[in-house]
Steps between C-alpha positions, in 0.01 A plus 500: 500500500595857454643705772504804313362689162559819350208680274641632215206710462337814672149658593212236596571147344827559690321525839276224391803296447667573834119418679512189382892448591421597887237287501700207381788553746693655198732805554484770190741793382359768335672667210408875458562837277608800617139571466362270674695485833155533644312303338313235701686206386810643606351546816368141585791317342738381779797628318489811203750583243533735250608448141499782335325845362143550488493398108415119476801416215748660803316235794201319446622336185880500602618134537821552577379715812214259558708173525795737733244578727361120523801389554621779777194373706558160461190431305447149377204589257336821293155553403460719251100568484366639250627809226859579562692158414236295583530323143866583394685151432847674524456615875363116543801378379710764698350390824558098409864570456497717854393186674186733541152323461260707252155479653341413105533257193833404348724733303400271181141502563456885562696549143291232294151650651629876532560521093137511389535379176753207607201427800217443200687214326566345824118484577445438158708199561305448848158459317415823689282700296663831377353820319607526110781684437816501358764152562791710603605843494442801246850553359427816278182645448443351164496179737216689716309618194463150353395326854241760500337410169541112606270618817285739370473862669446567812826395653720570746925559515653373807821490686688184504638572826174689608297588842301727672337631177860561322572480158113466409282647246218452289524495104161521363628564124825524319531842466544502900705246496821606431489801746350246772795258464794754488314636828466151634852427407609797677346473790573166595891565430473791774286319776694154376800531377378214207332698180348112343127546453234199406124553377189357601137501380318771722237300667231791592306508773651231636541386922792522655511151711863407676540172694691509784755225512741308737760227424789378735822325384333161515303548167194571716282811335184635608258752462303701753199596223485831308516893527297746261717759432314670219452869632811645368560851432799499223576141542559555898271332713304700709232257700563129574246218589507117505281324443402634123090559469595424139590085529315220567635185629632341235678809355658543814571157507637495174675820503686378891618154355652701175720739721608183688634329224639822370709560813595087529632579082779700616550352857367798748610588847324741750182709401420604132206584335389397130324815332223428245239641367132395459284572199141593471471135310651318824801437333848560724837621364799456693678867510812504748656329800612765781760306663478677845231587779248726348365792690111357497664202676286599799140415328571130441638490903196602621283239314731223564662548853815466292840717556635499179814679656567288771451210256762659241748497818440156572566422140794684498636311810429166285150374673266339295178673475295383832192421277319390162263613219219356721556683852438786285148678501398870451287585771325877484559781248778753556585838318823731518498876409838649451580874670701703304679827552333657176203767389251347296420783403808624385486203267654274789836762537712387814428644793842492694490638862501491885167350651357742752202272617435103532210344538488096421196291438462226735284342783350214359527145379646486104702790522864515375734821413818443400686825532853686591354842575448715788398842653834730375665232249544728225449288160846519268441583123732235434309181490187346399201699619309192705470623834262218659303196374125431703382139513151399627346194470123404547351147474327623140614730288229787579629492881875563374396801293241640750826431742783696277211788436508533882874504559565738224245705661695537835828473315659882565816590342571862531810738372503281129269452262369155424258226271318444801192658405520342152520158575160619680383542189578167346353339806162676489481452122196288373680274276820427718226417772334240225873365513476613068840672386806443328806652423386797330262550785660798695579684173198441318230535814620661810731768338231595283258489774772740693558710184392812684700495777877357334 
């Protein structure tokens, strides 16, 4: 067992980390900017270091000052969370040769599913149903041009190396096209460092359904049931729930046994998710694997009693997962809104700044917030702008919205402007009640609904 870890991360998925650490008898180092030397996790960490400047490529996503620090504090493992180098096969490798555990898939396994293009043959190979697109990737745009007329308009141009929404953008004719893939290419060589783009067919209105996974290093895999991630505001997700109103049984039986045999294809370790998407004819296209913890993580604990985290340690310290596909059941409906540090009316601008005021929902059964803020923390313009994640659950899906409606209610953040009173909106609206949306939900309904106010 582990005696110590260090989170190579910051903000709240670093204080969920080091939770779960205390509670397993685990020490934990925190690793900070010179931003964030008071930020909670530096604060609750048993030992803090810095590693650099406030700009992530100068800490956050410095190995070399990473692995020093891990190895200053006498840190047998790392886990990287997610963001950051969560999925970068190079700092894997880095800590293997350090004698340094890294708390997430092999080196080899984060490169074959991390290359988008490379990850469709390989589920192509899996049987694992995958959206039509191009076999590899688009060497010139010539190459991109005649993929497009093999598909048929719309399509979209996507980064190879891609995430978060990078590298992505919609081609609904060829006159766009070549100014969407030099913008594509572009982008993804900035937030990347790797230009390579593939195609696919642009599915519209489509569900976004990802299937949380685990697998140990006895060949064991399995799933803990689905998340529908379709409200997305420019590809980011902005609410969470699991299970989907959109599947029945079978789908969701079909769709969990598909992401198990994708994730047994290339031999997965620790917690993953396999992203596909669900079309209006019940048909499911495998998108992505994210080979890390995602940040809706929370959701699928609360309707399964399972901590994913805690399991991804164990993992890491080479136990076999402590159950099977059967001692699995989704029990209740759950539902995450994320809190971000932006105006929505300001078309979602950052909203950088000290918090004056707190006030956190609570006081009740089904009620989760996963957070690294406080009364005088002042918010660095630095870093992502998620500033707290709520999590209710409710034994139907009614009680979990009629739950969040009455946390965001109480929910007072004062000195910054944030979403708060727009995920309101998307909870009170009449379809997203009915459980009917899709990914073109937020942009096509509630922004339009908000028109006079953003």
């Amino acid at each position: 067992m582990f005696s110590k870890i260090l989170i190579a991360n910051r903000g709240e998925i670093a204080v969920r980390i080091i939770r779960a650490c205390r509670e397993m008898g685990i020490e934990t180092v925190a690793v900070y900017s010179d931003v964030d030397q008071e930020c909670l996790h530096a604060q609750l960490a048993d030992e803090a270091i810095c590693i650099g400047p406030a700009k992530s490529s100068e800490s956050y996503l410095n190995m070399q000052n990473i692995l020093s620090a891990a190895v200053a504090t006498g840190a047998q493992a790392i886990h990287p969370g997610f963001g950051f180098l969560a999925e970068n096969s190079t700092f894997a490798s880095m800590c293997e040769e350090c004698n340094i555990r890294f708390i997430g898939p092999k080196a080899t396994v984060i490169d074959a599913m991390g290359n988008k293009a490379n990850a469709r043959a390989l589920m192509t190979a899996a049987g694992v149903p995958v959206i039509p697109g191009s076999s590899g990737v688009l060497n010139t745009l010539e190459d991109a041009k005649n993929e497009a007329r093999r598909l048929g308009y719309p399509v979209m141009v996507k980064a190879s190396a891609g995430g978060g929404g990078k590298g992505i953008r919609v081609v609904r004719n060829e006159e766009a096209l070549e100014k969407a893939y030099a913008a594509a290419k572009s982008e993804t060589k900035a937030a990347f460092g790797d230009d390579s783009l593939y195609m696919e067919k642009l599915i519209e209105h489509a569900r976004h359904i990802e299937i949380q996974i685990l697998g140990d290093s006895f060949g064991n895999v399995v799933h803990l049931g689905e998340r529908d991630c379709s409200l997305q505001r420019r590809n980011q997700k902005v609410l969470e729930e699991c299970p989907s109103p959109a599947l029945d049984e079978a789908t969701r039986k079909a769709m969990g046994e598909a992401a198990v045999r994708a994730a047994k294809a290339v031999g997965y370790e620790s917690a993953g998710t396999i992203e596909f998407l669900y079309d209006r004819q019940g048909k499911f296209y495998f998108m992505e694997m994210n080979t890390r913890i995602q940040v809706e993580h929370p959701v699928t604990e609360m309707v399964t009693g399972i901590d994913i985290v805690k399991e991804q340690i164990r993992i890491a310290e080479g136990n076999p997962l402590p159950f099977a596909q059967e001692d699995i059941h989704l029990r209740g409906h759950a539902i995450e809104c994320r809190i971000n540090a932006e105006d929505p009316d300001r078309n979602f601008a950052p909203c950088p700044g000290t918090i004056d005021y707190l006030l956190v929902p609570g006081g009740c059964l089904g009620v989760r917030i996963d957070s690294a803020i406080y009364p005088g923390y002042t918010i660095p313009s630095f870093y992502d702008s998620m500033i707290a994640k709520v999590i209710t659950y409710g034994n139907t899906r009614k009680e979990a919205i009629e739950k969040m409606r009455r946390c965001l209610y109480e929910f007072v953040i004062s000195g910054i402007q944030t979403n708060i009173e727009f995920q309101e909106r998307i909870l009170t609206n009449a379809q997203y009640q009915k459980g009917i949306f899709d990914t073109d939900f937020l942009s096509g309904v509630i922004l339009k609904e908000s028109k006079g106010s953003l």
